[in-house]
N, C-alpha and C positions, 0 to 999 in steps of 0.2 A: 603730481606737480613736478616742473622741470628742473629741477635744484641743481647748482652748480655746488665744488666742493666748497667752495670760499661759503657760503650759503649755510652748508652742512655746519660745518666748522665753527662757523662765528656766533651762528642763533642756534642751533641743535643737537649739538656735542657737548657730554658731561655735563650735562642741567641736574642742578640738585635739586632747586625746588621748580616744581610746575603747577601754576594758581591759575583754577578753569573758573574765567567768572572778572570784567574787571569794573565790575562796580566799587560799591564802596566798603561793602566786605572784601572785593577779592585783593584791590588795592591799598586798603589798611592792611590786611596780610601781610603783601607781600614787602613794604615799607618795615612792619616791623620784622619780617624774618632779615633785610636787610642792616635791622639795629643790631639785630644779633648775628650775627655771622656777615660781615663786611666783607668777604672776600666771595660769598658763595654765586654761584651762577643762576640768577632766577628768573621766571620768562611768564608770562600774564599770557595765557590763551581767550581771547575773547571773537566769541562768533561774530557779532555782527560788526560794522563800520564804525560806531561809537557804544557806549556801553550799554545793553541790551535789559531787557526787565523790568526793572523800576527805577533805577537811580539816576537817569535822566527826564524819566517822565513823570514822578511823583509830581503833588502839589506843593513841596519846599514848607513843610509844617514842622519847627521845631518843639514838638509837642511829645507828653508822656500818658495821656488819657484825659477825655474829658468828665465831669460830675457824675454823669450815667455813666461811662462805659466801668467807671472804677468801683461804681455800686451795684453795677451786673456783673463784674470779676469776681466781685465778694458773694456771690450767691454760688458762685462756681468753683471758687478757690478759698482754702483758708487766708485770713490775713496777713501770715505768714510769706505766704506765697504773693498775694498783691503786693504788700511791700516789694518785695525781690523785685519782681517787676516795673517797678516806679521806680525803683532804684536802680536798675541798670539801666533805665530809659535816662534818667537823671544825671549819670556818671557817662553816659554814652556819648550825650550832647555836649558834657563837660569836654570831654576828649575831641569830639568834633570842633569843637571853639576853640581848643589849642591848639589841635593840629593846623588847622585851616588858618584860623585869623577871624574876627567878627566882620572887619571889614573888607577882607577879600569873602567872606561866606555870603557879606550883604545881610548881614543878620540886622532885624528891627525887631525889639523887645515891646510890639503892640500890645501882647497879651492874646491872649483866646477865650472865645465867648460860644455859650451852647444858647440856639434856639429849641425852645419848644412849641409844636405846632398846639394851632388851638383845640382841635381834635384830640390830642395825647394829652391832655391837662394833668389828668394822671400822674404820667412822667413826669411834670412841674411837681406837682406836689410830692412826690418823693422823693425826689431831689432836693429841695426846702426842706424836709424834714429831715433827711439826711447830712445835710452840709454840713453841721457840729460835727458832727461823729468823724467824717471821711477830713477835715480839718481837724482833728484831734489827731487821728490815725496819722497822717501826714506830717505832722508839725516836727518828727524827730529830724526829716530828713531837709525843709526849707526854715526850722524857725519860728516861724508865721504861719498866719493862714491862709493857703491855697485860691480856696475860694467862697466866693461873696456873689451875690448877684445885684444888675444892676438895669435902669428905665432903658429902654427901646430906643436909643436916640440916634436910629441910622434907618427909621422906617420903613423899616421890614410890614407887612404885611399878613394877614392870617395867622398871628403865633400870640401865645402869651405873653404880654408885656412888661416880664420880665426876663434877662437873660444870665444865664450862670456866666462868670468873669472867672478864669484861671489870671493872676498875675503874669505866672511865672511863663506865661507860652509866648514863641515867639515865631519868626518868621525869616526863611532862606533865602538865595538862590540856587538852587542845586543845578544849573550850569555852569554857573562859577565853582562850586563846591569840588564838581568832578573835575574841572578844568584845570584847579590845583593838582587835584589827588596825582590825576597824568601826568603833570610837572614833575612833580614832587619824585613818582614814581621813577619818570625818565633820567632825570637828575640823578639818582642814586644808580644809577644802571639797568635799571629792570629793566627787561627786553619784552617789550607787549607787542603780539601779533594779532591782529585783527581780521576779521574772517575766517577763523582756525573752528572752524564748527568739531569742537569733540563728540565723537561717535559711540568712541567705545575703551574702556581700562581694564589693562587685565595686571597681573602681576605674577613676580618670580618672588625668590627669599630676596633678594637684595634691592630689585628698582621694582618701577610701573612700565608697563609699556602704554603709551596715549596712542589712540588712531587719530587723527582728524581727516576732515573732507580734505585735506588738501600734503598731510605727510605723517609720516609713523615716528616718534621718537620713544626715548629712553629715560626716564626721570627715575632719579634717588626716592624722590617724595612727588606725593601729588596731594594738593588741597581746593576742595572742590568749593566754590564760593558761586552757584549760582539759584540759588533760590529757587523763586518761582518753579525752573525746570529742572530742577534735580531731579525729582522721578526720572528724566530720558536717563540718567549713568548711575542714580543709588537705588538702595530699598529702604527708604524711611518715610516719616509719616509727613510727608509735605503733600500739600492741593494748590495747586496753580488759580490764583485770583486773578480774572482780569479786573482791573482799574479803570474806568472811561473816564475822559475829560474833556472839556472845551474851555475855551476863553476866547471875550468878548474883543472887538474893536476897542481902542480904546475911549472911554466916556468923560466928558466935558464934564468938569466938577465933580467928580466920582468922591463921594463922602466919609466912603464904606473904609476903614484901615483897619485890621488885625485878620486873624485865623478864625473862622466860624465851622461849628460843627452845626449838622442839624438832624434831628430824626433819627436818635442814639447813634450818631455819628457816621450813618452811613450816607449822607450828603458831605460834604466839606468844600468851602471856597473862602477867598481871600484875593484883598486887590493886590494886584503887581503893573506899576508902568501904564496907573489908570485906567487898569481894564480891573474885571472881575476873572477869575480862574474858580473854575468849578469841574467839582467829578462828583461820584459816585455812585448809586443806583444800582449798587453789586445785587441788592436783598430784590431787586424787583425779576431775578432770573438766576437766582444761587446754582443752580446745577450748568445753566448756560454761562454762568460765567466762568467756570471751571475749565479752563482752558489756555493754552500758551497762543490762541493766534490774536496779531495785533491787529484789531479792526474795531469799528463801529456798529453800535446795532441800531435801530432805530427806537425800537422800547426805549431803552434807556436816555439819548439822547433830546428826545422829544419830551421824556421826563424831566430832563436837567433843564431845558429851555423852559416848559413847562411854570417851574420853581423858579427861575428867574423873572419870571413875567407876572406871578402872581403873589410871590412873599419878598425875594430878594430886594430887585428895584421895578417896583409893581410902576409906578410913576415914570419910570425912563425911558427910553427911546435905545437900542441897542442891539449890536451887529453881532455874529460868530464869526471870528476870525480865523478861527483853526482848533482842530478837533485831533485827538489820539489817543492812543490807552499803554498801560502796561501793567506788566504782570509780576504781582504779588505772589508768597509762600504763604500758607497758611496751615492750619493742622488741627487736630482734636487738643491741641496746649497751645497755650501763647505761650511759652517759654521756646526757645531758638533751642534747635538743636545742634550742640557745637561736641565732636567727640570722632575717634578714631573707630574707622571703619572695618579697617584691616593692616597690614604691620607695615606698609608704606602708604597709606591714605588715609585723607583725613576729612570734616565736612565741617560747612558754620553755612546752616541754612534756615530754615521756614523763620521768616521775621516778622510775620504776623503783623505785616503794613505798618512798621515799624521803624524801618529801614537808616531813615533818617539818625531818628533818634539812639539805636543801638546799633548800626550798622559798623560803624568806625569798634567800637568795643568785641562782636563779634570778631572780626578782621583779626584783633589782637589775641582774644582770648584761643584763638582758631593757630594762628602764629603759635603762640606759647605752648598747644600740644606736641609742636615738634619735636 
């Protein structure tokens, strides 16, 4: 790249911190290392033109788990350990709501509700029979109870007609969200450069050297905040999830309000702006979807249409307006791995499609390694 000295000088000379990643982990970072250290020089390397991965393409779910996912953790995790999890999810979004504002986030306290298909009845019924328990387990950290379930009153199609109700879920915008974060960020000084694809980190005893596609520098610290694609610069246990989504034109009297999970949560959609927004279909291609490129496949897709045609708004008349994905961390733990790597580098990644909800908390707790 053709760098003039003024160039060198002003964005690349004596950077203490360098945050690879400027989502909502890498820009919680780097906000709060600017709480602490006001005077230091810190610079957001982010590959692509807007923030890359997930945290502009998510479905905007401010959610901590639904009925099933938190009674198939518990088959997996001591209780111990689910709590934790609920409870960073819980403190996460608290953080996110203060940082941001509810009504710059766009946040709407619909609620979230799980369908179950009529074929998985099963699932219904252990979920029913569970709900005491997992509302007992809960109750230290809302109070109250979680959840309740509630009549079919949005005519869905093919599912049991009852739906698990979460109170406490609610609902984003996460273009607004980021929209902040980037003010916020800019505002304090932080120098974010965009298309900085980093290649490769090596280190001395005192700094990091960063490659990118486009110039070499010299950082004190480096903290790596990019999920999904950490495997291209660490060695830790993240897998690349892609994410599919589409959303519809928008629909004349659209009924539908809140967050829906369906098919132990690997469907999710919710209306936005009179449209329906829908993804997921990761489990119909798990090894195929392991992967950082952003595309469409047609399995999946055809499946999502599919489920809107025959359960969602089985009755409606309705267009796609536009389609895309992005890419989730995931790992053999839902627990986020956030810890130093080596004596100037540091990492806050696998969010375990999460993002949302402990993203901003990561950011911090990633920060305070410092």
């Amino acid at each position: 790249m053709n760098l003039s000295y003024w160039e060198i000088k002003t964005w690349l000379t004596n950077v203490d911190f360098t945050v690879v990643g400027s989502g909502i982990v890498g820009l919680s970072c780097a906000l709060e290392l600017r709480r602490k250290y006001s005077q230091a020089k810190i610079i957001v390397l982010e590959k692509g033109i807007l923030p890359q991965g997930a945290s502009t393409k998510n479905a905007g779910f401010a959610c901590f788990g639904s009925l099933s996912e938190i009674i198939d953790d518990l088959q997996n995790h001591s209780e111990e350990e689910v709590i934790d999890l609920v409870t960073k999810r819980v403190n996460g979004l608290q953080l996110l709501r203060k940082t941001i504002g509810d009504r710059q986030l766009d946040y709407k306290p619909f609620g979230g509700y799980e369908l179950f298909l009529k074929n998985d009845e099963s699932l219904f019924l252990k979920c029913k029979a569970q709900k005491d328990n997992i509302n007992n387990l809960l109750r230290p950290l809302f109070n109250e109870d979680v959840f309740s379930f509630k009549p079919n009153e949005f005519g869905f199609n093919n599912i049991v007609e009852q739906l698990s109700f979460n109170q406490f879920e609610g609902q984003i915008d996460t273009g607004k969200m980021m929209d902040v974060l980037l003010k916020k960020a800019q505002e304090s000084g932080i120098k974010i450069l965009n298309n900085c694809l980093v290649n490769e980190i090596s280190e001395n005893n005192a700094s990091v050297v960063i490659k990118t596609n486009n110039f070499e520098i010299k950082s004190n610290k480096v903290l790596i905040a990019t999920n999904g694609f950490a495997s291209q610069l660490i060695n830790q246990n993240v897998i690349p999830a892609r994410a599919q989504v589409l959303i519809t034109k928008p629909i004349k009297n659209l009924h539908i309000k809140g967050t829906f999970h369906l098919d132990k949560g690997y469907y999710y959609f919710r209306n936005i702006d009179d449209r329906i927004l829908f993804g997921g279909g990761r489990n119909l291609d798990f090894k195929g979807e392991e992967t950082t490129e952003f595309k469409q496949t047609e399995l999946i897709q055809n499946k999502l249409e599919d489920l809107l045609k025959t359960i969602i708004i089985p009755d409606t008349d309705f267009e796609i307006d536009h389609r895309w994905s992005g890419i989730m961390g995931v790992g053999n733990q839902k627990k986020s791995i956030v810890k130093q790597i080596s004596n100037n580098a540091f990492c806050g990644v696998r969010l375990g499609g999460m993002g949302v909800a402990i993203g901003s908390l990561v950011g911090k707790e990633l920060a305070d390694l410092v």
